[in-house]
N, C-alpha and C positions, 0 to 999 in steps of 0.2 A: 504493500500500500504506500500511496506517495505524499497522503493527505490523510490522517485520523482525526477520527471524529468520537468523542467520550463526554458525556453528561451526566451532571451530579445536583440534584434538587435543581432549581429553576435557573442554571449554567451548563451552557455548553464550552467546552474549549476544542476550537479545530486547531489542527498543529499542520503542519509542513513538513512532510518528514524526507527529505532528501538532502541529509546533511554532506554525503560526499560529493553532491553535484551543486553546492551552495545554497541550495533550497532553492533551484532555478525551475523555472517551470517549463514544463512538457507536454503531452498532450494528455500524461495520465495525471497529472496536476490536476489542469484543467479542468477537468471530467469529474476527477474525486470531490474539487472544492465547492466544485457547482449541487452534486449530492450531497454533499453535506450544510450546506446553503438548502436545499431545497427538506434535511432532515432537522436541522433547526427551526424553519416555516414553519412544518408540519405538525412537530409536537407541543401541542397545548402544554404542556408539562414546565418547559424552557424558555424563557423569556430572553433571553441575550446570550451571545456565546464573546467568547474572547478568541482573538487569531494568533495562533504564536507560532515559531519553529524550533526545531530542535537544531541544535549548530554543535548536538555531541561531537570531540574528535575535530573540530576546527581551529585553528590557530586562531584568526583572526573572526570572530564570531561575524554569520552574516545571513541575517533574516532572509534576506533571498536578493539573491543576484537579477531578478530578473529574468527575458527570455533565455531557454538554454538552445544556448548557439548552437551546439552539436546536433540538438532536433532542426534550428532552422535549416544545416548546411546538408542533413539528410534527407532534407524535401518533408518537411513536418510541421511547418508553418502552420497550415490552415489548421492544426490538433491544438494547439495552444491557445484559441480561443472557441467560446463555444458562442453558440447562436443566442443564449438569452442572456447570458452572464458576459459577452465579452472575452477579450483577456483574461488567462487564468479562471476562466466559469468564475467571476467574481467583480470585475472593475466595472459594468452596466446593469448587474444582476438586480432585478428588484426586488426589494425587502422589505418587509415589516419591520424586524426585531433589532436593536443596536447591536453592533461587531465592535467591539476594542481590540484594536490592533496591540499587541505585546511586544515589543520591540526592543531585543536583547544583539545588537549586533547593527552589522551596514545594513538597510535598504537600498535598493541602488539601482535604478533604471526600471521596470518592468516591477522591481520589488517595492521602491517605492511610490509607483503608483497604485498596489494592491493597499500601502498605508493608506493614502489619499484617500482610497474610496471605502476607508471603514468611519467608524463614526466619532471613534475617540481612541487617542494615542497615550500609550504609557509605554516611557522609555527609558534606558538605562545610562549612563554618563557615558558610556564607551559605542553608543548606536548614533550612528551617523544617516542621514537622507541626500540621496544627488539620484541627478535626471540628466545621465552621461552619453544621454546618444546621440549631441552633435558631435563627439567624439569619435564617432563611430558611421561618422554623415547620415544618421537616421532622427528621428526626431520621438518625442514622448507623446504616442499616438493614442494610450491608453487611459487616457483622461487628466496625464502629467501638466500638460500645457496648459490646461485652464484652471485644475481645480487647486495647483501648488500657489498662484498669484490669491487665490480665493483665502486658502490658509495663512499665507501672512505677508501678502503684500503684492505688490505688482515689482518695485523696485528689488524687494530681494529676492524673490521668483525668478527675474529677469536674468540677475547675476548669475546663477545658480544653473537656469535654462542655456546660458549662452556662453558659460566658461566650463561645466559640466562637470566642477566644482563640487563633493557631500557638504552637507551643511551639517556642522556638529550639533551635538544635541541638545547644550546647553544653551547655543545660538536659534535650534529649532523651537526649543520650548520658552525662549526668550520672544519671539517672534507670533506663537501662539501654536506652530503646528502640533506641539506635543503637550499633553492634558496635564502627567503627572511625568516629574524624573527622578530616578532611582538609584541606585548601586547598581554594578554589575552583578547579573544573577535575581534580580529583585523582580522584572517587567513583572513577570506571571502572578505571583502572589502579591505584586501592591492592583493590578487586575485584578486578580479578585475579590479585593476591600472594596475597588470601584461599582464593581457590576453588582456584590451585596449590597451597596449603599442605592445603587436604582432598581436592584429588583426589591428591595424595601417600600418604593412606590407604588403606583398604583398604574399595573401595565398597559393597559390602555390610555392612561394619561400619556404614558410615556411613549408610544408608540406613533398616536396623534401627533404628541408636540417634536418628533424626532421628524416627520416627515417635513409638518412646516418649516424647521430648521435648517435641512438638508436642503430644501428648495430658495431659501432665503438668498441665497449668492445669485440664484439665475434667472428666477421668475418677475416679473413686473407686479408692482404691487398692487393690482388689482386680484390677482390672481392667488397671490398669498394670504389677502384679505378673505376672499373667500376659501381656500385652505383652513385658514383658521377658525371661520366658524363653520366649516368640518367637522374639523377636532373638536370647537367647543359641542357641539348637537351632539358628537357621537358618544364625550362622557356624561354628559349630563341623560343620555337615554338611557344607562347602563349600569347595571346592577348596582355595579362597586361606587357608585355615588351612594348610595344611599348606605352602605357600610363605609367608606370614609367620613361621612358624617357621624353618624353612629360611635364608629371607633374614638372621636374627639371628645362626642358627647358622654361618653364610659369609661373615656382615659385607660386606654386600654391600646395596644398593636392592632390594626384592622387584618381582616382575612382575605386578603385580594386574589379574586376568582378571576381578572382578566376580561367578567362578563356585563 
């Protein structure tokens, strides 16, 4: 397997697991991450999962490299992305549920655009971001180019897109692309304090106000206006309104049913 998929009470963590080829994706990346995207969806159970890699055995630790070239130069291109997910079955894939990217090493071209497109970054002092493929005369086609100026800036985006330059990660999370930063060794387990503290929420709130969030860098505001009262109609219909109140008025933890 090149992508694992494990769930434990209302978390899922998908891994990367192709530590001798940098956690580069292939076409059975692809495929895998997209299934396990589609088995996060699925199960009522799990509310959020966390994205990490294993970089057992790496010198230089490295969330993933990106496309693996040895699949492009063996005519394997069109396997590395899929029809509904994109890149890696994951960079266009549409979601309900938040991803926190876990990021213990380089993200780096194709890898970090898979960060881009999760919804929240926790990273560790020694994990770096770069979008190196005018080095390479190719360009970051998989959502690098628009959505790295969206996380924190146009100007240092720009730098970043056109000297093809990683961005350290205390410069990353100074900038806003990275949520929380850690020790090395720490991404996974300070993700997990995170994704406890929103699935403590009330999922459907969280689910609602994640999508108008996600749209807020591209949509016109009309459009998000209406989004919003979306979100607001669809909790106010919904079970757990009425146990969120409940829960205040009893001083007490609510039992969030998602319903």
């Amino acid at each position: 397997m090149a992508v694992r998929y494990e769930s434990s009470g209302r978390v899922a963590v998908i891994t990367l697991d192709r530590p001798e080829a940098r956690n580069a994706v292939n076409g059975d990346v692809a495929t895998e991450l997209e299934s396990a995207i589609d088995e996060l969806e699925g199960d009522d159970e799990v509310w959020i999962a966390i994205l990490a890699a294993n970089t057992a055995g790496q010198e230089r630790p490295v969330f993933s490299a990106g496309a693996d070239l040895k699949a492009l130069n063996a005519g394997e291109g069109p396997r590395l992305s899929t029809a509904r997910g994109g890149f890696a079955g994951f960079v266009y894939r549409e979601r309900r549920k938040p991803v926190i990217a876990a990021v213990d090493g380089l993200a780096t071209a194709g890898g970090c655009e898979i960060v881009l497109a999760a919804d929240l970054v926790v990273a560790t002092t020694r994990s770096a971001f770069g979008l190196a493929e005018v080095k390479r005369n190719l360009v970051a086609a998989a959502g690098g180019l628009f959505r790295l100026p969206r996380a924190i800036g146009q100007a240092a985006a720009m730098e970043a897109i056109l000297t093809g330059e990683p961005i350290p990660a205390d410069r990353a999370y100074a900038l806003g692309l990275v949520s929380r930063l850690v020790d090395p060794g720490e991404a996974l387990a300070e993700s997990h304090r995170l994704a406890e503290q929103i699935t403590a929420n009330a999922p459907l709130a969280v689910w609602e106000s994640r999508a108008v969030v996600r749209a807020a860098a591209s949509e016109d505001d009309e459009t998000l206006k209406q989004m919003t009262e979306h979100a607001l109609g669809a909790v106010m219909r919904s079970a757990d309104l009425l146990e969120g109140l409940n829960a205040f008025i009893e001083k007490r933890p609510p039992r969030w049913t998602g319903g």
